[in-house]
Structure formats: C-alpha cells, structure tokens
C-alpha positions as CSV (number, residue, x, y, z in Angstrom):
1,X,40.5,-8.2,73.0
2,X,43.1,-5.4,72.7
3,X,40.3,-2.9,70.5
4,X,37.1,-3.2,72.9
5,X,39.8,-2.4,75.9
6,X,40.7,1.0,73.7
7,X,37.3,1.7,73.3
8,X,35.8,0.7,76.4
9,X,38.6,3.0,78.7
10,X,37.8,6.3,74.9
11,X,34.2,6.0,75.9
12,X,34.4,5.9,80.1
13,X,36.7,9.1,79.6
14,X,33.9,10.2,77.1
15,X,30.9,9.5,79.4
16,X,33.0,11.1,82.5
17,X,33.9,14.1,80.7
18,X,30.5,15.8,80.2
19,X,31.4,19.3,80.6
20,X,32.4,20.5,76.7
21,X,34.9,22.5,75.3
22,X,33.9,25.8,75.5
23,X,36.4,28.9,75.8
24,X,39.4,27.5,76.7
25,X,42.1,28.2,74.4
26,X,44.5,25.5,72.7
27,X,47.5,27.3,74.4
28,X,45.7,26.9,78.1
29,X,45.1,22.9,76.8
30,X,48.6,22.8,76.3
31,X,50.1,24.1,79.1
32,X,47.4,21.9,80.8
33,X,49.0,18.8,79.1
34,X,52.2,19.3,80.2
35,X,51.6,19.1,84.0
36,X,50.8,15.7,85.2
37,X,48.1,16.7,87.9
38,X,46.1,18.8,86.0
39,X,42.5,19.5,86.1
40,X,42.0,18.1,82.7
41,X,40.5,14.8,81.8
42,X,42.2,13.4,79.2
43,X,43.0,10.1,77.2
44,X,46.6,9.6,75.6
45,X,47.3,7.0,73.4
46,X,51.0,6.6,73.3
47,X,53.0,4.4,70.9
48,X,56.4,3.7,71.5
49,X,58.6,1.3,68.9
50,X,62.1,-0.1,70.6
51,X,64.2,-2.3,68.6
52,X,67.8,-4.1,69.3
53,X,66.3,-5.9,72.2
54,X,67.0,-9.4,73.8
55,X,70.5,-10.8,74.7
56,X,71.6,-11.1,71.1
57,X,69.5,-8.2,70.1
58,X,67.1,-9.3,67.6
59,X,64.4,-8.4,69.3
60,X,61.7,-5.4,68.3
61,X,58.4,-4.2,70.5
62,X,55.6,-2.1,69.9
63,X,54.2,-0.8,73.1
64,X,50.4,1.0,72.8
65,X,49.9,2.6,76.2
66,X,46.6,3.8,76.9
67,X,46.7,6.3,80.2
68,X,43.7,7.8,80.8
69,X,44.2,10.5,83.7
70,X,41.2,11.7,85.3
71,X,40.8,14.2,88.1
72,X,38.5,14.4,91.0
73,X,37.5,17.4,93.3
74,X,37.8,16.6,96.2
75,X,36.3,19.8,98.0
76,X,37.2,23.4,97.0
77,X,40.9,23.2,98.3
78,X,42.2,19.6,97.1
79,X,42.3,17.3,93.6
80,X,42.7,13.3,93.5
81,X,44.3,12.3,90.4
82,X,43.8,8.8,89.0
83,X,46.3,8.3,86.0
84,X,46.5,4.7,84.6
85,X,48.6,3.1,82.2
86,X,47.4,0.3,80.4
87,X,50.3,-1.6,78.1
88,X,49.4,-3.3,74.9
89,X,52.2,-5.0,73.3
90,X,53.4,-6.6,70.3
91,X,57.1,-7.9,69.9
92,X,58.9,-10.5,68.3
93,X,62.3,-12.3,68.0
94,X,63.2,-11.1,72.0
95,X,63.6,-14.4,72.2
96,X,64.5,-15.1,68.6
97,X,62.3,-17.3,67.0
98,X,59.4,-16.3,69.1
99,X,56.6,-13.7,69.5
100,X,54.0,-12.5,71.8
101,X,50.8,-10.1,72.2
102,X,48.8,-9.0,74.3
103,X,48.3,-6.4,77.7
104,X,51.6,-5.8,80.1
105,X,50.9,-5.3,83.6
106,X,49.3,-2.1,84.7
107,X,49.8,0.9,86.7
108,X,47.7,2.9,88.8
109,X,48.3,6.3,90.8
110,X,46.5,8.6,92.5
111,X,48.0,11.9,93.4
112,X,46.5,13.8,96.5
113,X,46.9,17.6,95.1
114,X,46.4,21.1,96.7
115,X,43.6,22.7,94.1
116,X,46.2,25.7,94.1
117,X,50.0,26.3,93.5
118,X,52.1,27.1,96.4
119,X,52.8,30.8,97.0
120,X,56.1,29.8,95.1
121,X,54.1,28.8,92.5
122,X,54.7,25.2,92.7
123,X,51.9,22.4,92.2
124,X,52.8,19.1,93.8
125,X,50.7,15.7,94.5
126,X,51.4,12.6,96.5
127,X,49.8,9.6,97.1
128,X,49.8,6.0,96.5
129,X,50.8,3.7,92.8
130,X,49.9,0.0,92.7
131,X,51.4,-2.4,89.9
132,X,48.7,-4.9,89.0
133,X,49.4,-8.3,87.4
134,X,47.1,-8.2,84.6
135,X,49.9,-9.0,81.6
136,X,48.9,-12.3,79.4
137,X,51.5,-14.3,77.4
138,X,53.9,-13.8,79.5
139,X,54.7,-10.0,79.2
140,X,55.0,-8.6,82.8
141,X,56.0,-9.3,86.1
142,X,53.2,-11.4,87.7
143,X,53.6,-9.9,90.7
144,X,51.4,-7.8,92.3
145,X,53.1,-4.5,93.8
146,X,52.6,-1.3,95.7
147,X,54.3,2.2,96.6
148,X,54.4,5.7,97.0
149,X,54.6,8.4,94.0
150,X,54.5,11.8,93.7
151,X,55.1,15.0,91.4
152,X,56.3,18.2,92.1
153,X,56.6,21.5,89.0
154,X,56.2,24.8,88.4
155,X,54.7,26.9,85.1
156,X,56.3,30.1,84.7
157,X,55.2,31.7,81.6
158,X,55.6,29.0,78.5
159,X,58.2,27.3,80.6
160,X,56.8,23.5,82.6
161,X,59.5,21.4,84.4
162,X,59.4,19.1,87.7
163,X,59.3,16.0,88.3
164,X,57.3,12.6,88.5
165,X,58.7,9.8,90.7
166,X,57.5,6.4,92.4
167,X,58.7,3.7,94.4
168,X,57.1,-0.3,94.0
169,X,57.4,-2.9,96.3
170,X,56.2,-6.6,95.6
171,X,53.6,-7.6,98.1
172,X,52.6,-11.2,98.6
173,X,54.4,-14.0,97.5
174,X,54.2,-13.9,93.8
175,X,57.4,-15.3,92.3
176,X,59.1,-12.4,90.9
177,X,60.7,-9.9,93.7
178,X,60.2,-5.8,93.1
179,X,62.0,-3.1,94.3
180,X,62.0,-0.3,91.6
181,X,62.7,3.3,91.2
182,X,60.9,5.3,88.5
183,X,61.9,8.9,88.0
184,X,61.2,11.4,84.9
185,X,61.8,14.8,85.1
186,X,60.9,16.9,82.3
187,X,60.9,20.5,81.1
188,X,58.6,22.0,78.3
189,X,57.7,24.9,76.3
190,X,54.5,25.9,74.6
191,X,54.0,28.2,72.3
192,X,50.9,30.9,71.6
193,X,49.9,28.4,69.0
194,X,49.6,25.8,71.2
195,X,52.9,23.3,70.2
196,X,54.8,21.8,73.1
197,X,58.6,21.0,72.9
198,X,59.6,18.2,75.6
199,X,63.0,17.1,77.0
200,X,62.0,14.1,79.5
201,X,63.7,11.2,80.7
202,X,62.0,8.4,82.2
203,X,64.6,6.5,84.4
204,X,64.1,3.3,86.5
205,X,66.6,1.8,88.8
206,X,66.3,-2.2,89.6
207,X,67.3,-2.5,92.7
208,X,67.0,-6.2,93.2
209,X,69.2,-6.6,89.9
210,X,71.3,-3.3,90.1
211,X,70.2,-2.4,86.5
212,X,69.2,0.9,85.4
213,X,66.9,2.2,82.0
214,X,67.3,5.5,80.9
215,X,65.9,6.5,77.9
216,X,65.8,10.3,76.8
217,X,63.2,12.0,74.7
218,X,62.7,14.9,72.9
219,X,58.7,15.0,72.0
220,X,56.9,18.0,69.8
221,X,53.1,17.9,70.2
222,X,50.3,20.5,68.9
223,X,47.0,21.0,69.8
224,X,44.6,20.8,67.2
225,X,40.9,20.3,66.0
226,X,38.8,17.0,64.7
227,X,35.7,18.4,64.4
228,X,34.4,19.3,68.1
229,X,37.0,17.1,69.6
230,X,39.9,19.0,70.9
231,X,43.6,16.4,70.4
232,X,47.1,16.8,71.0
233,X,49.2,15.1,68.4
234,X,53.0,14.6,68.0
235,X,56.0,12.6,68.1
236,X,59.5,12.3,68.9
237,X,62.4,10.3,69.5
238,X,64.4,8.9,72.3
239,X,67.5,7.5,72.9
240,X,68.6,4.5,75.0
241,X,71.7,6.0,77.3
242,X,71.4,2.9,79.9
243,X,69.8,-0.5,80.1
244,X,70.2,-4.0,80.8
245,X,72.0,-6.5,78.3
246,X,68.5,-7.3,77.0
247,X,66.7,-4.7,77.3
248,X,66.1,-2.0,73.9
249,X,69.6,0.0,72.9
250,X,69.7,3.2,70.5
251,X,67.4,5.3,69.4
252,X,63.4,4.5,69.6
253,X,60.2,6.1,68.4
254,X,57.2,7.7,69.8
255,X,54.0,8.7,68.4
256,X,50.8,10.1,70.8
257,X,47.8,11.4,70.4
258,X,45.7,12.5,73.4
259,X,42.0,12.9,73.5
260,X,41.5,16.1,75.4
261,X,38.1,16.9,77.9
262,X,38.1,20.1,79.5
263,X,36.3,20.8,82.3
C-alpha cells in the first residue's frame, strides 16, 4: 500500500509538471528550494530516523514523508501554494514489545502569496492548513483538525531565512483534543554550485498537554543530474533540545531527496 501511494503522488507531480527543465540553472533551483512558496513544483521525499523513544526509551521510528508542493497561478499578481505532507512510518519497541506500520495523519496547506516580493524584498503567504485523520494502526491523532499558517522570508544574495508557522484546532468531536503550535524558522546558504547549508528548527508547542518538541537541524543538500531529471539530494542531522518523556531524545538522522519540476 505504502509504494503505489509514492508512486501515485511521483507521477501526479510528473503529469502536472509538463513544462521541462530548460535554462534554469542548478543555483536558481536551489535558491528556489529553499523558500517554501516558491514557484517550483517539486516532490521531496524526506526520511527521518529518531531513536530513544517511548517512556522507557526503547523505542526507534522511521518516518518517510512524502510532501509534494505544487503552485498555482492565480492571475498575474497572486500564487496558491498547496504543500502536503504525507507520513509513512515504521517503528518498533515504543511500546516495547510492539510494532507498527503504516501512513500518519496528513497535512495540507495552502499559502495565498503575492506573485512578487515586497519592496523590502520580502515574500510572505497565508492561508489555511487542515490535519486529516488518515493514519492506520494507530499512528496519529484520529482527529480531524484545522488552522491558519503562514510564511514570511527574504533572499538576499546566497543568504534565505524566515519563517513557517501554523496553528491546528480539533474540529468535531473526535476523541483526541488539538491545540498545537508549529513554528520552524530557518536560514540557508547556497553556493554557485548549487549546495545548500541549512540551520532549521521545527518546534511545536502542545498546548492541551503543555509539552513542547524542538528538534534542531543542520541539512547540506546539492543539486544535481539523473539523466534529464533535475534532484536535490542531502542529509543532515538534528538534535532533540526538548520533548515529552516519550517522545525521541538525542541526536536523529535525515536523509531527502527532492524531485525537482521547473516551470
């Protein structure tokens, strides 16, 4: 089930993403990458491993998400974004002695975005993220939710930083309660030939338990060539400065490779 659900969202991106690569350059793609709301269709497969989890922290996860992010013109002066982020999970001994598999719960945005920076240079988006209770074998919240989000940054030379945040609220009467703050601000350099360095944190606050998770990262990607198909590949670490009693502690791993489809 997980594989046709990788290739079904590859070849949508595919199919929407007629226009080739033609003479944009791998330092453009890169910048391109680095700002959430860009007009670039493109397809990361992100795998993060977390270990040291569960109360008596035995536990291990590996977490496939698949975020395709697709923009939409909208006329010549505005952008909708849709960015999704579907979870595929594997993880044992959480609960010691058990396992489970399969797809967390996913999340949807769409950013509202002027089709041109500020006269401060600044590119921004707003608009609304829904939480959608699609995990099996009991790995999400089963709880449909809704919010705000938004992103603001600015690219000055090789330089990219801002900031992505949302808010989620549980709506209906599913039986776990939401109220959650997500906020990662990041700041990134690319080179001439294309590489990316990333510091990013990706912090949410719990507000109906009180309980924050802040991992940092530090991610190196490069663009690169397979055949006519234009990727971004890397890795990086991060590190665990906050979270619940059961949730992941020290230092994880992250691997991505994006499938990139310029306009």
């Amino acid at each position: 089930m997980i594989r046709p659900a990788i290739a079904s969202l590859a070849a949508f991106a595919i199919q929407t993403a007629a226009p080739a690569l033609a003479q944009t350059s791998d330092e453009a793609l890169a910048k391109d990458l680095a700002n959430p709301i860009a007009s670039l269709i493109s397809v990361p497969f992100q795998y993060n491993f977390d270990d040291n989890i569960g109360l008596q922290d035995t536990g291990h996860r590996s977490t496939l998400n698949v975020q395709p992010v697709i923009p939409i013109s909208l006329g010549p002066n505005w952008n909708l974004i849709s960015r999704t982020i579907v979870p595929l999970i594997w993880q044992e001994d959480v609960v010691p002695g058990t396992s489970q598999s399969g797809m967390g719960d996913i999340v949807q945005s769409f950013f509202f975005s002027p089709a041109q920076p500020t006269e401060g240079g600044v590119t921004w988006g707003v608009g609304p993220v829904f939480l959608l209770p699609t995990a099996t074998d009991g790995l999400g919240a089963d709880q449909f939710a809704a919010g705000i989000t938004g992103v603001a940054l600015r690219q000055t030379g090789p330089w990219t930083y801002g900031m992505l945040a949302n808010h989620l609220w549980d709506v209906g009467s599913g039986s776990v309660p939401i109220s959650a703050t997500f906020a990662q601000p990041f700041l990134s350099y690319t080179t001439p030939t294309a590489w990316s360095f990333t510091l990013q944190a990706e912090a949410t606050y719990d507000w109906e338990t009180d309980q924050a998770s802040v991992p940092i990262g530090a991610i190196v990607t490069k663009v690169v060539k397979i055949g006519n198909q234009r990727v971004s590949v890397g890795g990086g670490l991060r590190y665990w400065a906050e979270g619940p009693d059961s949730g992941p502690e020290g230092v994880a791993v992250r691997l991505i490779a994006t499938l990139l489809f310029p306009k």
